[in-house]
PAKOL-742640 format. One record per residue (C-alpha): residue number from 1; residue in one letter; x, y, z. Coordinates in Angstrom, 1 decimal. Each point is the difference from the previous one (the first is absolute). Layout:
N
+-----+---+--------+--------+--------+
|   k | r |     xx |     yy |     zz |
+-----+---+--------+--------+--------+
| NUM | a |      X |      Y |      Z |
...
+-----+---+--------+--------+--------+
REM end
This chain:
324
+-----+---+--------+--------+--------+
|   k | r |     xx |     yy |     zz |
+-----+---+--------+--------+--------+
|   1 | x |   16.5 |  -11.0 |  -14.5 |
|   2 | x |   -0.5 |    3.6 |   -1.0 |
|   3 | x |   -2.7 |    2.0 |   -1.3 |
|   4 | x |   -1.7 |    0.0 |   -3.2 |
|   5 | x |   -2.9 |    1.3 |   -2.1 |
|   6 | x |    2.3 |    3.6 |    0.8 |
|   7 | x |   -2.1 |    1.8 |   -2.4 |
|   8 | x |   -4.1 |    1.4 |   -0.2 |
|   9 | x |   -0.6 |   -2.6 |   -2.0 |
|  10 | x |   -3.6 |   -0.4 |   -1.8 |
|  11 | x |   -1.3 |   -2.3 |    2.4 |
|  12 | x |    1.8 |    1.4 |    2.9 |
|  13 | x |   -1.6 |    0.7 |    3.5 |
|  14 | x |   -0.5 |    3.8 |   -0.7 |
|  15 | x |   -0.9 |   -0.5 |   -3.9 |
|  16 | x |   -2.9 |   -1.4 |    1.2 |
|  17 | x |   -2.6 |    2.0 |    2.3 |
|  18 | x |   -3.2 |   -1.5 |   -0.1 |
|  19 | x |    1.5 |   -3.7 |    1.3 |
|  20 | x |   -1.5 |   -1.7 |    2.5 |
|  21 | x |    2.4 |    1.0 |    2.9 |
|  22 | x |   -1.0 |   -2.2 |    3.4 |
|  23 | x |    1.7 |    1.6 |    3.2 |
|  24 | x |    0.0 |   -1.9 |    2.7 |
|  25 | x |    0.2 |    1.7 |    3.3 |
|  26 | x |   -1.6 |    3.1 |   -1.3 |
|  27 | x |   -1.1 |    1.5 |    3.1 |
|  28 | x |    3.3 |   -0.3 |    1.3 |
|  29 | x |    2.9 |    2.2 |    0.7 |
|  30 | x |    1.8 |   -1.0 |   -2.7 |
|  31 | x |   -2.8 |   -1.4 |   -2.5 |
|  32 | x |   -2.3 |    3.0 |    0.3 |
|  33 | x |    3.3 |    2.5 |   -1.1 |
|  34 | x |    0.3 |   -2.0 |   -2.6 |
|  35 | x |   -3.6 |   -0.1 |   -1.2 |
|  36 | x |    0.5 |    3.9 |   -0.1 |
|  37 | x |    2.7 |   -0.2 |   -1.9 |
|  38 | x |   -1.9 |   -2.4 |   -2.6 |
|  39 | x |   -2.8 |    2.4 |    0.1 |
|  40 | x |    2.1 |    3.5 |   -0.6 |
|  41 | x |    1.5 |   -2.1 |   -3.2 |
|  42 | x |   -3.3 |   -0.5 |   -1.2 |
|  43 | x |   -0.7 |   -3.7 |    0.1 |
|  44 | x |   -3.6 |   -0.6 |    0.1 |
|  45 | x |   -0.7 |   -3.4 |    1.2 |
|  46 | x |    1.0 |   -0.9 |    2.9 |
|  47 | x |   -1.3 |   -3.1 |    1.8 |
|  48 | x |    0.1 |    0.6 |    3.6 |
|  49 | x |   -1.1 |   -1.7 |    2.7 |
|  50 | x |   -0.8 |    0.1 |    3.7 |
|  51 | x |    1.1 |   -3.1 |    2.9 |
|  52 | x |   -3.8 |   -0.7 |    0.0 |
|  53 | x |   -0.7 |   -0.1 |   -4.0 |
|  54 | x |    3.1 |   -2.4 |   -0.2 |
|  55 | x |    1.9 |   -2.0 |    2.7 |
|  56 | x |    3.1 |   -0.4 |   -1.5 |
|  57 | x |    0.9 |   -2.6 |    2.3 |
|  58 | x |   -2.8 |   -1.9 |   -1.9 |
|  59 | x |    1.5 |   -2.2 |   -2.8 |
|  60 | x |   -3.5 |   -0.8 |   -1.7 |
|  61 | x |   -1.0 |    4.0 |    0.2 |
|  62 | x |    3.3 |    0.8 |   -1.3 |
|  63 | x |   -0.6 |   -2.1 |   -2.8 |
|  64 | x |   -3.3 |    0.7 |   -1.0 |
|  65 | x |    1.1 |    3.5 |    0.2 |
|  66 | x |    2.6 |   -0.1 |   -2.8 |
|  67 | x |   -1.8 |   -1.6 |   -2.5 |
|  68 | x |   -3.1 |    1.8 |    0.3 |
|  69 | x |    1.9 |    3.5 |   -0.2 |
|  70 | x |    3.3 |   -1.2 |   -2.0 |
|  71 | x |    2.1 |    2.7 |    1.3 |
|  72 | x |    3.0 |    0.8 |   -2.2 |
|  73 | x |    2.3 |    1.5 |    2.8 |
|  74 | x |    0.5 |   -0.7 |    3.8 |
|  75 | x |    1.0 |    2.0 |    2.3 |
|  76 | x |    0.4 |   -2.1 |    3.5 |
|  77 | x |    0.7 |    2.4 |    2.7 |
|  78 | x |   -2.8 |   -1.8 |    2.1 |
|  79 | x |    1.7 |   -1.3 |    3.3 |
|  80 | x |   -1.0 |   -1.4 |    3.8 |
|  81 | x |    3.0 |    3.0 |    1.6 |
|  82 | x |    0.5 |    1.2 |    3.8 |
|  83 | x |    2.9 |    1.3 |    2.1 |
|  84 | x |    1.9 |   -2.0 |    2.7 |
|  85 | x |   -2.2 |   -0.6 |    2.3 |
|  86 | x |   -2.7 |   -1.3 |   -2.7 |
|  87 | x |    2.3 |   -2.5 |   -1.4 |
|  88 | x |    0.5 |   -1.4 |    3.5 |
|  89 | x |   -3.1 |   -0.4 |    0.7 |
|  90 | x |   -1.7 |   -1.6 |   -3.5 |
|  91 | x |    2.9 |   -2.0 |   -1.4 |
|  92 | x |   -2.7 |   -2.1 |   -1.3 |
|  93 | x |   -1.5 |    2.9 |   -2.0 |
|  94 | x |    2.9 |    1.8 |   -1.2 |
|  95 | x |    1.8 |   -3.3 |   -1.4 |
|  96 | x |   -3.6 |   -1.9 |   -1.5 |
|  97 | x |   -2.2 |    2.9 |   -1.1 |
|  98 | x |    3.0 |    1.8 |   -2.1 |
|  99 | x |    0.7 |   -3.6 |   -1.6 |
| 100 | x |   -3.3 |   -0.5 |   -1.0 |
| 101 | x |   -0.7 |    3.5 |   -1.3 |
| 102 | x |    3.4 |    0.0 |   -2.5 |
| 103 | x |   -0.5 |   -3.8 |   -1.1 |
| 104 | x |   -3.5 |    0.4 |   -1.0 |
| 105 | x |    0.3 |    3.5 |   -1.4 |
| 106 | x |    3.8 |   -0.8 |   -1.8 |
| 107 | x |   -1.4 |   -4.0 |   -1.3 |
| 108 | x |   -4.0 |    1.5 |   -0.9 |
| 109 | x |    2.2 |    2.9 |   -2.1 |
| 110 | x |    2.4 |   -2.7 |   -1.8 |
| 111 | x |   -3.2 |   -2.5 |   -0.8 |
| 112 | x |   -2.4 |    3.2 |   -1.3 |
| 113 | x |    2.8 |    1.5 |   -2.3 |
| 114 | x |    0.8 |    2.9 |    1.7 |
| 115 | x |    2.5 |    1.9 |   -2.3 |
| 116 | x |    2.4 |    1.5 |    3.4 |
| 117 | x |   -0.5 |   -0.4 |    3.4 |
| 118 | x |    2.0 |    2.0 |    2.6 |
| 119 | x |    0.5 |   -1.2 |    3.6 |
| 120 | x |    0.8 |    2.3 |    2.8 |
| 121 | x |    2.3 |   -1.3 |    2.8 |
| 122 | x |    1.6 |    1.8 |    3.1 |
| 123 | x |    3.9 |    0.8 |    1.0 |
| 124 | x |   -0.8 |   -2.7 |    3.0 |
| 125 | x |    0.8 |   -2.6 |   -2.4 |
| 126 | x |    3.6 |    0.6 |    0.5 |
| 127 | x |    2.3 |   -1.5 |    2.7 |
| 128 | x |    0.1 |    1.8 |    2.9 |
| 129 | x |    3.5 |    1.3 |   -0.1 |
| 130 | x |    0.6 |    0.2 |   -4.1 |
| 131 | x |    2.4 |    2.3 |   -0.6 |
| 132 | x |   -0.7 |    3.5 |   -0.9 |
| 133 | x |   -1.4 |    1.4 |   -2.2 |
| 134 | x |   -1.8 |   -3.5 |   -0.8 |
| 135 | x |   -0.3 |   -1.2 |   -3.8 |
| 136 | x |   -2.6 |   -2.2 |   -1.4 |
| 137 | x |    3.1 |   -2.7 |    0.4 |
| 138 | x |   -0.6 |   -0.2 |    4.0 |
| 139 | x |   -2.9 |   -2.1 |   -0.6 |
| 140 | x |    0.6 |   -3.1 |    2.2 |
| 141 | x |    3.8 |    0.5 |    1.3 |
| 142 | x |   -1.3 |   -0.2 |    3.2 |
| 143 | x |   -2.2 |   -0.2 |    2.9 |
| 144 | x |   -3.3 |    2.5 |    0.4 |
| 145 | x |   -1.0 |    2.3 |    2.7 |
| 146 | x |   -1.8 |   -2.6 |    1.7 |
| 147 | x |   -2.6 |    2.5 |    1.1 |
| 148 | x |   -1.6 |   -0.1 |   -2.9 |
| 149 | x |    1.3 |   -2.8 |   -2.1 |
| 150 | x |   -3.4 |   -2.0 |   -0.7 |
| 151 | x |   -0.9 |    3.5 |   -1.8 |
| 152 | x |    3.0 |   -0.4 |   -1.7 |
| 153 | x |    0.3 |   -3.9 |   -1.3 |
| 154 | x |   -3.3 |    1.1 |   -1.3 |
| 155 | x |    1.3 |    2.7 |   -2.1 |
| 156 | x |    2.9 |   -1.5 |   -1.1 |
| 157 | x |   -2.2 |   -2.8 |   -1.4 |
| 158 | x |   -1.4 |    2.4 |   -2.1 |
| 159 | x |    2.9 |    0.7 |   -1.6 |
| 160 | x |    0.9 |   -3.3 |   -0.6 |
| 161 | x |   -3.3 |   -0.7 |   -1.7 |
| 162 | x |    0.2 |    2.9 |   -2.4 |
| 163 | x |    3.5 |   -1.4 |   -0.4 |
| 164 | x |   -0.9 |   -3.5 |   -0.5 |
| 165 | x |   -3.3 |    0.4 |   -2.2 |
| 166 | x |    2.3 |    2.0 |   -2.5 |
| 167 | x |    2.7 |   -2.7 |   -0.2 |
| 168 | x |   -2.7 |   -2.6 |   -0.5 |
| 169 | x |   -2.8 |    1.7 |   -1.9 |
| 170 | x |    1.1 |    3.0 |   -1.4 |
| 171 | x |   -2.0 |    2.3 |    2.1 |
| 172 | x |    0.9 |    3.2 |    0.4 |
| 173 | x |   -0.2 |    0.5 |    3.5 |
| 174 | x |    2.4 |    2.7 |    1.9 |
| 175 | x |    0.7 |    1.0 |    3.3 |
| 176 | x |    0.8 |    3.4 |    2.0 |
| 177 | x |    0.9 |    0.7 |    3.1 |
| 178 | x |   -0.7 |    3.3 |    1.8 |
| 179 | x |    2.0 |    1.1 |    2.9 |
| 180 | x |   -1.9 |    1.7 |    2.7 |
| 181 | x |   -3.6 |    2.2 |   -1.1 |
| 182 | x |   -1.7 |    2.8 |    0.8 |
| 183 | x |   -3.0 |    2.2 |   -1.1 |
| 184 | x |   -3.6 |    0.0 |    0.0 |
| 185 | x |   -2.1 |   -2.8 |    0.8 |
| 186 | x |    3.5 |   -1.1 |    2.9 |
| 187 | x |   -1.1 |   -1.1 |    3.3 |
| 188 | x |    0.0 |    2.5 |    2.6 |
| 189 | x |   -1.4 |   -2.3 |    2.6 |
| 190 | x |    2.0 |    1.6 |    3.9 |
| 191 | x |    1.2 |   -4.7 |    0.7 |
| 192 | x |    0.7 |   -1.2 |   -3.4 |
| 193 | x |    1.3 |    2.4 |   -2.6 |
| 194 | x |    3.4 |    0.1 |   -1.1 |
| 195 | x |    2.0 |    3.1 |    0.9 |
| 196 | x |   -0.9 |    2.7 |   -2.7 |
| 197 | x |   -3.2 |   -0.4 |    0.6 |
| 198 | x |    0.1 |   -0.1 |    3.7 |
| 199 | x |    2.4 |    3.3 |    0.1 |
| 200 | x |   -2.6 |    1.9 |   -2.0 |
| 201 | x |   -2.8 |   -0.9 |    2.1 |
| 202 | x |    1.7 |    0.6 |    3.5 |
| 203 | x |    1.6 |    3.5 |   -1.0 |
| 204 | x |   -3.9 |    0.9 |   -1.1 |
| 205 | x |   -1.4 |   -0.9 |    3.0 |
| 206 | x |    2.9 |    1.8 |    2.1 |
| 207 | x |   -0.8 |    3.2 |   -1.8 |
| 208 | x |   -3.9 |   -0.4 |    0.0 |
| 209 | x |    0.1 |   -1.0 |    3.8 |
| 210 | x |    2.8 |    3.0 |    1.0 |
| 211 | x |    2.5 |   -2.6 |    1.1 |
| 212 | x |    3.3 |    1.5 |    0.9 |
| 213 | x |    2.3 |   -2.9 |   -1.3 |
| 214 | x |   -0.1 |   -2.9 |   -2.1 |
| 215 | x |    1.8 |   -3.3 |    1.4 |
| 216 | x |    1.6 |   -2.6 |   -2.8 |
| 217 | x |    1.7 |   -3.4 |    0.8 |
| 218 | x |    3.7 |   -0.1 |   -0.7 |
| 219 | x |    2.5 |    2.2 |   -1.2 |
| 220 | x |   -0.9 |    0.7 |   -2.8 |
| 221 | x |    3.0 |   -0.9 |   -2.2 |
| 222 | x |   -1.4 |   -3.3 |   -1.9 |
| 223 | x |    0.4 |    1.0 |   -4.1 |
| 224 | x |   -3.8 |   -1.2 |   -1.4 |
| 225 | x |   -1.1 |    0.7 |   -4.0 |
| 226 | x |   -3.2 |    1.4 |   -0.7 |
| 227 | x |   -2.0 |   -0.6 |   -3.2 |
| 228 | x |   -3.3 |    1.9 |   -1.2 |
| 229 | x |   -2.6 |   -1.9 |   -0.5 |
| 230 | x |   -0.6 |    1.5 |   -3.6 |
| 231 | x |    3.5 |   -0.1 |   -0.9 |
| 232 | x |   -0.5 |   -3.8 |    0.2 |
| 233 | x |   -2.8 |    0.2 |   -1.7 |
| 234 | x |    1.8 |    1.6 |   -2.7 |
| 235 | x |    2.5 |   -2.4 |    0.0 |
| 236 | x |   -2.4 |   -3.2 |    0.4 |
| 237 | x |   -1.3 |    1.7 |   -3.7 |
| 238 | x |    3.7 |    0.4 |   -1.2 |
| 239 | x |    0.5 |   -4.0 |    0.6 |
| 240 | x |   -2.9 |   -0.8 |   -1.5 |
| 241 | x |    1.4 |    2.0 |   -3.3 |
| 242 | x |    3.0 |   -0.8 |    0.2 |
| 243 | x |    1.2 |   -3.2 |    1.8 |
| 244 | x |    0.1 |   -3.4 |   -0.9 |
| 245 | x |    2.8 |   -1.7 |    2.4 |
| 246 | x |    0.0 |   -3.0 |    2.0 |
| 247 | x |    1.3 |    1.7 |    2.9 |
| 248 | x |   -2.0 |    2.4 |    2.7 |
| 249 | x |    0.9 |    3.3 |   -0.2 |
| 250 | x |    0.4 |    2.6 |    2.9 |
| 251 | x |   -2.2 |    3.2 |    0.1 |
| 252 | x |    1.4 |    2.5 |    2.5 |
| 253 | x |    1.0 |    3.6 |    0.0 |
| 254 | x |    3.7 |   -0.4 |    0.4 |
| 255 | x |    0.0 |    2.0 |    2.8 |
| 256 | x |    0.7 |    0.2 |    3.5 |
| 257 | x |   -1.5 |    1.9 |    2.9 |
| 258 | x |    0.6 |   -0.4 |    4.2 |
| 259 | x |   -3.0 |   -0.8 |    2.1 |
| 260 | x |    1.7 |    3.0 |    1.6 |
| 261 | x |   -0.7 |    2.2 |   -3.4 |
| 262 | x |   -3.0 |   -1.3 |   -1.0 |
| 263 | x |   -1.1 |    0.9 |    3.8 |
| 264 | x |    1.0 |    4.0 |   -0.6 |
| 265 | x |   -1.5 |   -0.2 |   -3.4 |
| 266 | x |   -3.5 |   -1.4 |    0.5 |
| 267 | x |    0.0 |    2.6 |    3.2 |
| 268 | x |    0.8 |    3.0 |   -2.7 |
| 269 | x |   -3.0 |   -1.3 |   -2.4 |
| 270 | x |   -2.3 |   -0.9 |    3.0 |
| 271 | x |    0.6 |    3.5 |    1.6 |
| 272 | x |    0.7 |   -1.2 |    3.5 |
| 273 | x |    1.5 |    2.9 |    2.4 |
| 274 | x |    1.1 |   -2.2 |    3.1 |
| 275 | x |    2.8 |   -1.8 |    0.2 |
| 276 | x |    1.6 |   -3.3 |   -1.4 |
| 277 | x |    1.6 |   -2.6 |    2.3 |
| 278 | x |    1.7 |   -3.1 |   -0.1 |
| 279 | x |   -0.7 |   -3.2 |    2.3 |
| 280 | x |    3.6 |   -1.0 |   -0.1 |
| 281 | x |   -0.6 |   -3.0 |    2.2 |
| 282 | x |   -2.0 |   -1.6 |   -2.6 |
| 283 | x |    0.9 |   -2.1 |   -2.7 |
| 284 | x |    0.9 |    1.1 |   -3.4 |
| 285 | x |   -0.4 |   -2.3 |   -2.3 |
| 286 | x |    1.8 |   -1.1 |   -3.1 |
| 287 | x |    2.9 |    2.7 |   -0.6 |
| 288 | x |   -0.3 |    0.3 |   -3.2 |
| 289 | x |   -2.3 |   -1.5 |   -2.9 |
| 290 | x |    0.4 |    1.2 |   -4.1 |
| 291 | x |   -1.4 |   -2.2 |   -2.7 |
| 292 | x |    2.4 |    0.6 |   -3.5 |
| 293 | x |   -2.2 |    0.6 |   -2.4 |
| 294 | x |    2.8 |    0.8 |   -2.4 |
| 295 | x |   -1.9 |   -2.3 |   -2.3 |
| 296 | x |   -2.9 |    1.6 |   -1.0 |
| 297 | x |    1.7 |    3.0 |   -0.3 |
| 298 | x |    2.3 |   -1.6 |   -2.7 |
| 299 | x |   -3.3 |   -1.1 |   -1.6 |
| 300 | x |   -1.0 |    4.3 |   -0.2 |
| 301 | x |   -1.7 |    0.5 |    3.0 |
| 302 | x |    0.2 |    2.4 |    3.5 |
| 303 | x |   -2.5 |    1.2 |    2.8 |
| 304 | x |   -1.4 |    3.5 |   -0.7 |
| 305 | x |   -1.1 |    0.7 |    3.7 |
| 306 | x |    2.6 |    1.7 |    2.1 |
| 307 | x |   -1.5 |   -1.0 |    4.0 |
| 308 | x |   -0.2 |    3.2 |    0.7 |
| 309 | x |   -2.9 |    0.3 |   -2.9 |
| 310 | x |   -1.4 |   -3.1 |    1.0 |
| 311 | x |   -0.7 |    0.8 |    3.9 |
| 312 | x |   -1.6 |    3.2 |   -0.7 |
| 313 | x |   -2.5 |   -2.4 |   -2.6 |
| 314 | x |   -0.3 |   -2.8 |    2.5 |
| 315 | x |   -0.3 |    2.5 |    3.1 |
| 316 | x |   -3.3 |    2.0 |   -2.4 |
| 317 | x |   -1.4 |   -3.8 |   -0.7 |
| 318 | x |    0.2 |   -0.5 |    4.0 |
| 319 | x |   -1.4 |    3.3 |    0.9 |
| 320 | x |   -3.1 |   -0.8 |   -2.7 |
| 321 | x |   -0.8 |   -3.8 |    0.5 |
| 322 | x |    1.7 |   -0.9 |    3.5 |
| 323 | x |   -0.1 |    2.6 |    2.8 |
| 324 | x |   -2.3 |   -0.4 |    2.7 |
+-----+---+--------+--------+--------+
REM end
């Protein structure tokens, strides 16, 4: 099914600024960019609110929540999300708290009227070796990374709820899917932060401590796809304008980068002297991993932030909020 609605129409998402907006996951990576995109466009209300105002995981909360508020527009980026070694350990979590989040937030939206709801997914909902760059038709042609798959089945679920309440009740519920993030609010934690995050933080405290070389895993030749967290953002608004499909659309940059480049570049922006060198005797990872997000660029949109740009922001965000 394609898009519709292709037009600002008089009850569109942007015709209509002082809507009841409710992000979920607003203090987030991904749902506080957004609420700062919301804000810069002048929307005025909206409703916000932290784990301990609302358990999401609560169906009765959920509930009472919705029809005491009535939001007119949802914005689901709320989600239980960890690296490898998280996933291992919690299956429980990852798989249970994710389902109960999207089915209370996705069935409470449907019952309430809400007008649109987007749900955000992740690029692990693909099979592990989809062929590259991977459309939106990879869904379910094949087994997961197991690593992280109960993350996963959750998210894909989500999907096929949006998918399902539109086929059965009209609701117009849509789906993106963001390739890898980065920006402000990331986790810069030294164990569990993905590698963006984790290069930043080890090149600053190289060049803060004087160290005289930098040591990463591998050889640096795995392709990875980088998207700024407020070009998503910007595109999570553009779906809500503009889209109206049964099927999840991609959100990435369309561009590639090696671990290798990204490496030297983060360096350059961090302003680390020493040298760079690569642990060859360590795994490397997936070679190569592109989302096609051909798609939404047929629908009218692109990213705005080059990487380059968008270390040198992320790299000021660290140095203000982060930094020991």
């Amino acid at each position: 099914m394609g898009s519709s609605n292709l037009g600002t129409t008089a009850d569109s998402f942007l015709s209509n600024k002082s809507a009841k907006v409710f992000v979920a996951g607003h203090r987030g990576l991904v749902g506080s960019a957004i609420v700062r995109k919301l804000q810069q466009l002048g929307f005025t209300d909206l409703l916000l609110r932290t784990h301990a105002e609302l358990d999401l995981t609560r169906q009765a909360a959920v509930d009472a929540f919705f029809a005491a508020e009535k939001p007119q527009y949802v914005i689901l980026a709320a989600a239980k999300v960890g690296g490898i070694h998280a996933n291992k350990t919690y299956p429980a979590d990852f798989i249970a708290i994710n389902l109960q989040i999207q089915t209370n937030v996705i069935d409470s939206s449907y019952r309430h009227g809400v007008k649109k709801l987007l749900f955000l997914g992740s690029s692990c909902i693909y099979p592990k070796f989809a062929p590259q760059p991977i459309t939106e038709e990879a869904l379910l042609t094949g087994p997961l990374e197991p690593t992280n798959e109960w993350y996963a089945v959750a998210k894909i679920a989500g999907i096929k709820m949006c998918q399902a309440y539109r086929l059965q009740h009209g609701f117009d519920a849509i789906s993106g899917m963001p390739t890898n993030l980065y920006g402000p609010y990331d986790n810069f934690h030294p164990e569990n932060s993905h590698v963006l995050p984790a290069l930043i933080r080890r090149f600053h405290e190289a060049k803060v401590t004087g160290a005289k070389e930098v040591v990463v895993w591998g050889t640096g030749s795995p392709l990875r796809e980088f998207l700024h967290v407020d070009d998503l953002a910007d595109g999570v608004v553009f779906l809500m304008e503009k889209y109206g499909g049964l099927v999840h659309v991609n959100v990435g940059s369309g561009k590639e980068v090696t671990i290798k480049e990204l490496a030297e570049l983060v360096k350059e922006v961090v302003g680390f002297e020493g040298e760079l060198i690569w642990d060859t005797s360590k795994p490397d990872g997936t070679p190569r991993k592109l989302m096609d997000s051909s798609k939404l660029a047929g629908l009218g949109w692109i990213p705005k932030i080059s990487l380059k740009e968008g270390l040198i922001d992320t790299y000021k965000w660290y140095l203000e909020n982060v930094k020991q």
